[in-house]
PDB file as gemmi writes it, atoms N, CA and C in Angstrom:
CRYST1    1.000    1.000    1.000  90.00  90.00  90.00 P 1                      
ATOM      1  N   UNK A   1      17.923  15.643   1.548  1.00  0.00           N  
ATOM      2  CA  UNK A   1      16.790  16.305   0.956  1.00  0.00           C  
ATOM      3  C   UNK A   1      16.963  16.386  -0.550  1.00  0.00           C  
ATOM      4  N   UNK A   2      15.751  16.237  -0.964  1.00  0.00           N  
ATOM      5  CA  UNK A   2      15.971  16.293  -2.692  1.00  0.00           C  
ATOM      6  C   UNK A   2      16.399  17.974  -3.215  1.00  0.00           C  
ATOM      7  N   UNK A   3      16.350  17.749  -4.191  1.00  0.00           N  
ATOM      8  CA  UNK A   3      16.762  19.326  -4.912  1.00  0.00           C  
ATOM      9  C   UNK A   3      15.473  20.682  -4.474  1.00  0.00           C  
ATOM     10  N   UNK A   4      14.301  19.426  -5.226  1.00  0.00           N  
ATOM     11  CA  UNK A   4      13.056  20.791  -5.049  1.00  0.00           C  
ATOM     12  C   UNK A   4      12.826  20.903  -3.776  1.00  0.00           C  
ATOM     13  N   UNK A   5      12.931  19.556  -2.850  1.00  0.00           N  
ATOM     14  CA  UNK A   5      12.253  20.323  -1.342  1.00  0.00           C  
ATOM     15  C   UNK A   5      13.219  21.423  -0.847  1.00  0.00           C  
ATOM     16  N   UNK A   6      14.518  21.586  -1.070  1.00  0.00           N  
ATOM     17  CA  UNK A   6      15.374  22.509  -0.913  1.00  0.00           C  
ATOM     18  C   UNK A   6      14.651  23.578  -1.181  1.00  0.00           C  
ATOM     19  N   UNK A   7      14.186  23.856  -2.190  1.00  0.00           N  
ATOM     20  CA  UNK A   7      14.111  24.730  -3.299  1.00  0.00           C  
ATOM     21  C   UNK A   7      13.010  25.676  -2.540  1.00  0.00           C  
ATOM     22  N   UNK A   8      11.931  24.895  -2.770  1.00  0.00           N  
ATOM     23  CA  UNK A   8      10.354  25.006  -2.088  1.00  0.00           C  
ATOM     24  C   UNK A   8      10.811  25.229  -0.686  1.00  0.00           C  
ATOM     25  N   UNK A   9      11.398  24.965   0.120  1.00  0.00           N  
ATOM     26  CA  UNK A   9      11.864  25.349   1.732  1.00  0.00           C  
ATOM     27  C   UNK A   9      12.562  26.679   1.891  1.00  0.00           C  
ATOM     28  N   UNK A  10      13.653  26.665   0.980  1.00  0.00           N  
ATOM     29  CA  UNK A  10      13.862  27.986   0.829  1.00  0.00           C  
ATOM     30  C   UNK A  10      12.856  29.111   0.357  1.00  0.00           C  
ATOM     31  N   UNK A  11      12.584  28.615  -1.057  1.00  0.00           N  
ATOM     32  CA  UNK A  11      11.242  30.159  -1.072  1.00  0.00           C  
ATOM     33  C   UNK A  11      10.113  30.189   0.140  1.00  0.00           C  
ATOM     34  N   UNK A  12       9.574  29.006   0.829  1.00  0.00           N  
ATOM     35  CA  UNK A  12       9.052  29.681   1.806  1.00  0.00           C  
ATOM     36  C   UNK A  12       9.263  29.863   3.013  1.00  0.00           C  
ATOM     37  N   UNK A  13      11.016  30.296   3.154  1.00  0.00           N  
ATOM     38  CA  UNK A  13      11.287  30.386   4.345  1.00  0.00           C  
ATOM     39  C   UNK A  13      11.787  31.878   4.036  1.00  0.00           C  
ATOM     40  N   UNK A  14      12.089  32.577   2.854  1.00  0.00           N  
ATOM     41  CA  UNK A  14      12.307  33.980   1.981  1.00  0.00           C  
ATOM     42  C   UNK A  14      10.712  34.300   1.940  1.00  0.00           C  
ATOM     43  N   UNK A  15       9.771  33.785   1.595  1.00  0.00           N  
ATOM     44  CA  UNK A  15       8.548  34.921   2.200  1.00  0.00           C  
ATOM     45  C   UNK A  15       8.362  34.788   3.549  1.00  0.00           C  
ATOM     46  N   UNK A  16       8.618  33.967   4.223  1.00  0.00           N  
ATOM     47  CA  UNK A  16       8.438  34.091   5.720  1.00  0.00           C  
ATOM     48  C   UNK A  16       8.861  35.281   5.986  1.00  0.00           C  
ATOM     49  N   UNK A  17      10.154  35.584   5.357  1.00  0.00           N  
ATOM     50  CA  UNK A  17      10.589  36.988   6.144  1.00  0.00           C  
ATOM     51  C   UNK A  17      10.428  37.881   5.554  1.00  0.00           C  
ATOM     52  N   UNK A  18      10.296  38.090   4.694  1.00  0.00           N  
ATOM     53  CA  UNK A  18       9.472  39.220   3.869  1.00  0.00           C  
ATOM     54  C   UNK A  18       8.184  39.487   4.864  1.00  0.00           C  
ATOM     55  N   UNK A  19       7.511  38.354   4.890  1.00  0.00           N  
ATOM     56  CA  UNK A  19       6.270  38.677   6.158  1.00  0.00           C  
ATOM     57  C   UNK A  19       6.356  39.416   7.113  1.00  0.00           C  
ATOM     58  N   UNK A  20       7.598  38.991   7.837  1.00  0.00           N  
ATOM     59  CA  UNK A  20       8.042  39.739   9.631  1.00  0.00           C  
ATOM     60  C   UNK A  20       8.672  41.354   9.017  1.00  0.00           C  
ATOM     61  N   UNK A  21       9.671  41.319   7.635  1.00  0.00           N  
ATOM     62  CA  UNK A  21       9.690  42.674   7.463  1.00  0.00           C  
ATOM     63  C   UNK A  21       8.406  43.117   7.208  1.00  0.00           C  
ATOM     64  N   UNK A  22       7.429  43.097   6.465  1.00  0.00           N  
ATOM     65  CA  UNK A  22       6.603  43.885   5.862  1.00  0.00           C  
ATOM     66  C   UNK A  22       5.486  44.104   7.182  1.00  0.00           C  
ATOM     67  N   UNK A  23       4.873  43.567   7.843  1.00  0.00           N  
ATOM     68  CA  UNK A  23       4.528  43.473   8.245  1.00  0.00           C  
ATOM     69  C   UNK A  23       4.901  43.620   9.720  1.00  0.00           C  
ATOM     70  N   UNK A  24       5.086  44.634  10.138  1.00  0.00           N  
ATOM     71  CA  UNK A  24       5.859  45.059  11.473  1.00  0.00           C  
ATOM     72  C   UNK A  24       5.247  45.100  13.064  1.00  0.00           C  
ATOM     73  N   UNK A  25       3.616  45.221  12.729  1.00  0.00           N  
ATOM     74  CA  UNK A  25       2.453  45.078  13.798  1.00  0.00           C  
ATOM     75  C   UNK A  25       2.917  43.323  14.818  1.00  0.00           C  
ATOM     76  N   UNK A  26       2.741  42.892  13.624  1.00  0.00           N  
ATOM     77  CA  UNK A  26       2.805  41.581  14.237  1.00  0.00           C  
ATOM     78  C   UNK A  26       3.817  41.318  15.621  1.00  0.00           C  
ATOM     79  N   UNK A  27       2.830  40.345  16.716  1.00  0.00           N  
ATOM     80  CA  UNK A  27       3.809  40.309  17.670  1.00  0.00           C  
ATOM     81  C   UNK A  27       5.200  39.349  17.283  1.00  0.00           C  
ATOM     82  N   UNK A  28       5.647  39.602  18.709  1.00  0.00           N  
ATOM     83  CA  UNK A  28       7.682  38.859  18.245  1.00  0.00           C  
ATOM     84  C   UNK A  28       7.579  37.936  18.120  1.00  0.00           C  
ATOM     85  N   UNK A  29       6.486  36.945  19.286  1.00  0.00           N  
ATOM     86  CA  UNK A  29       6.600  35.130  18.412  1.00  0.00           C  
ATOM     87  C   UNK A  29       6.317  34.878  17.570  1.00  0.00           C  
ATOM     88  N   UNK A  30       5.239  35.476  16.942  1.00  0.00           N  
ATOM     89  CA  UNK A  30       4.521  35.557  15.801  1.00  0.00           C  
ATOM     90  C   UNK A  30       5.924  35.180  14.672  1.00  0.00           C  
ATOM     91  N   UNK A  31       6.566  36.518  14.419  1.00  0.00           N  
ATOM     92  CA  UNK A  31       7.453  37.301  13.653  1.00  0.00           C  
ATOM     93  C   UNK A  31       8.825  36.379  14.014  1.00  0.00           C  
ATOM     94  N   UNK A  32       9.137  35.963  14.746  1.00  0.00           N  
ATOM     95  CA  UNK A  32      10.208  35.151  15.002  1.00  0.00           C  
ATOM     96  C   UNK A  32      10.053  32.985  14.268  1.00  0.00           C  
ATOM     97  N   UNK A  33       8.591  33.036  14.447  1.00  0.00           N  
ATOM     98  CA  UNK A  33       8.264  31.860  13.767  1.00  0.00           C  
ATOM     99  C   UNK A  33       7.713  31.883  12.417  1.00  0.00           C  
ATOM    100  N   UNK A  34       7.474  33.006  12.073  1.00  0.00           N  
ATOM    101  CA  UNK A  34       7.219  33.157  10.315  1.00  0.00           C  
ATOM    102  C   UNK A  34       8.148  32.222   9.514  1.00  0.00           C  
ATOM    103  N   UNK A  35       9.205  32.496   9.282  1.00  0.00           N  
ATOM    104  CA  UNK A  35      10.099  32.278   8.545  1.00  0.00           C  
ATOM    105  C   UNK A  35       9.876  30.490   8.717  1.00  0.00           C  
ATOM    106  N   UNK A  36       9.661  29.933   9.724  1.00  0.00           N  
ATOM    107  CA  UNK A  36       9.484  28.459  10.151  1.00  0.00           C  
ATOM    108  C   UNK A  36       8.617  27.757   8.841  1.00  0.00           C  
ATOM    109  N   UNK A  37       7.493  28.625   9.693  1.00  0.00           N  
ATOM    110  CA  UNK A  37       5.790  28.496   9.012  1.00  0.00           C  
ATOM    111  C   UNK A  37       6.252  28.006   7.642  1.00  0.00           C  
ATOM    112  N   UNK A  38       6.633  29.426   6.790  1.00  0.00           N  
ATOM    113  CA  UNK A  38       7.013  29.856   5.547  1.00  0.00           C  
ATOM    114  C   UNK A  38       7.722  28.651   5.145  1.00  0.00           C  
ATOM    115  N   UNK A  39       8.416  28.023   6.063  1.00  0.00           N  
ATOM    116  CA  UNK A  39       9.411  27.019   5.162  1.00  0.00           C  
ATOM    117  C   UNK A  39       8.186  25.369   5.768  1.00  0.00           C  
ATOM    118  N   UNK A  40       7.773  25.314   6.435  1.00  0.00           N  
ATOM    119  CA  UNK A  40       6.482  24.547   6.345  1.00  0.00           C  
ATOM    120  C   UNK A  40       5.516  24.079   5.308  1.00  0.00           C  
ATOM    121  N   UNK A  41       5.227  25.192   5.339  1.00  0.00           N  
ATOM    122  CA  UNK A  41       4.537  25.376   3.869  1.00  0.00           C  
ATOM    123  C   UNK A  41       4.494  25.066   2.550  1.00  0.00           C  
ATOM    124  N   UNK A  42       6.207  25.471   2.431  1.00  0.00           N  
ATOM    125  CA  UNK A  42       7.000  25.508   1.172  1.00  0.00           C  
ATOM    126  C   UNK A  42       6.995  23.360   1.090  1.00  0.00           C  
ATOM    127  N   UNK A  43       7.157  22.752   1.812  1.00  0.00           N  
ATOM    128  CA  UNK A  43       7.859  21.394   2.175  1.00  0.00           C  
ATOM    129  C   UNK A  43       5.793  20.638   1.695  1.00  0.00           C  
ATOM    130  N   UNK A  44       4.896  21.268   2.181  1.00  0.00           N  
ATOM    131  CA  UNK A  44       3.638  21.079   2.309  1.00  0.00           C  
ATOM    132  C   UNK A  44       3.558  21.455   0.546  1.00  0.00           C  
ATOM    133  N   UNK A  45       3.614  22.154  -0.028  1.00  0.00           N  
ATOM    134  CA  UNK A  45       3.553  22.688  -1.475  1.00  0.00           C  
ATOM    135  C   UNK A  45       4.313  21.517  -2.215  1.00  0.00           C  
ATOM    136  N   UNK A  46       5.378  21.138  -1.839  1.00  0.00           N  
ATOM    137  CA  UNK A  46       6.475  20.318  -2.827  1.00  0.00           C  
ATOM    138  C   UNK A  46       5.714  18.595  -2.416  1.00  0.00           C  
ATOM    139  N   UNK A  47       5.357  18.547  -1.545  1.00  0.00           N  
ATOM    140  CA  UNK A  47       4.595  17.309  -1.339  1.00  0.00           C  
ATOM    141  C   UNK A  47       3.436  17.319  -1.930  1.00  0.00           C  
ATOM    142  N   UNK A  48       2.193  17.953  -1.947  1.00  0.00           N  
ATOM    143  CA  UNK A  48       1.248  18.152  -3.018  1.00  0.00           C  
ATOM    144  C   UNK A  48       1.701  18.161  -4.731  1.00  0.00           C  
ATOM    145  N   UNK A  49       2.674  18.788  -4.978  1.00  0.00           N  
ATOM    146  CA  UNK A  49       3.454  18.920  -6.756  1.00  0.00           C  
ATOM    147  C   UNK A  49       3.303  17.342  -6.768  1.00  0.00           C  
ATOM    148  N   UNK A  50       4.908  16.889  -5.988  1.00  0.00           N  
ATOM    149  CA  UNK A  50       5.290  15.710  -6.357  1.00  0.00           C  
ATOM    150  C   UNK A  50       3.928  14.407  -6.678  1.00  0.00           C  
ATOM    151  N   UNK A  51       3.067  14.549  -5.471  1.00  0.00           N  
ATOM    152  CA  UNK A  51       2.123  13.592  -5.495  1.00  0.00           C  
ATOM    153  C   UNK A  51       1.175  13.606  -6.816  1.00  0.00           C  
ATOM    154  N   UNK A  52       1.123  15.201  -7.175  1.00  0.00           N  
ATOM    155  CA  UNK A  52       0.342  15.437  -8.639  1.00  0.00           C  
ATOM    156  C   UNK A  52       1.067  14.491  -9.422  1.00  0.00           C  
ATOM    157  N   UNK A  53       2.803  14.837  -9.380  1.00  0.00           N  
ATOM    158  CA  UNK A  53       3.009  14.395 -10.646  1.00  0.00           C  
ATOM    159  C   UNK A  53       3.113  12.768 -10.786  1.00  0.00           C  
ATOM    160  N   UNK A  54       3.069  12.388  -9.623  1.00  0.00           N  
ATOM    161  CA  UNK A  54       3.275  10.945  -9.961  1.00  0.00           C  
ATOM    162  C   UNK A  54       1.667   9.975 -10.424  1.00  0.00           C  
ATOM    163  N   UNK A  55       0.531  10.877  -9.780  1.00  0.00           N  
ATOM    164  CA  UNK A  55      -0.894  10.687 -10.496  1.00  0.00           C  
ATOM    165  C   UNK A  55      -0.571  11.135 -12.172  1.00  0.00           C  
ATOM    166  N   UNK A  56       0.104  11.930 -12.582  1.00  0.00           N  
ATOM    167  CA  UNK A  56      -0.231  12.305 -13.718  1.00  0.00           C  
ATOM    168  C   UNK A  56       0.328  11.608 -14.760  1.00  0.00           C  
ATOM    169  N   UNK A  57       1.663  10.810 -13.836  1.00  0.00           N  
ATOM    170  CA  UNK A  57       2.315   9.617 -15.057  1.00  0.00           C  
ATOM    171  C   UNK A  57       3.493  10.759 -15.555  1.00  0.00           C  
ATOM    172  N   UNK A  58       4.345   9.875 -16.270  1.00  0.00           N  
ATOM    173  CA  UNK A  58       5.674  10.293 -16.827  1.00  0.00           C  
ATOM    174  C   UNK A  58       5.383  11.700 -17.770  1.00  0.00           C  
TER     175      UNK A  58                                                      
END                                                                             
């Protein structure tokens, strides 16, 4: 894995759980797959950047 998808996977696998803490209603699968999602996301975010930047040139 490159540096940023690390990067971007980690921060959204750290709000994932910020989610399941803050948010305590939520059921357990729910709250047990946040953190997943969160790092989903994060991997979905770093793929959109990268693709910007390579449209945008050096």
């Amino acid at each position: 894995m490159k540096r940023n998808n690390l990067r971007y996977t980690m921060i959204g696998f750290i709000l994932g759980v910020l989610v399941t803490i803050l948010l305590q209603e939520l059921s357990f699968g729910t709250r047990a797959a946040a953190p997943f999602y969160g790092a989903g996301i994060g991997l979905l975010v770093d793929n959109m950047i990268t693709k910007w930047r390579s449209k945008k040139g050096p």
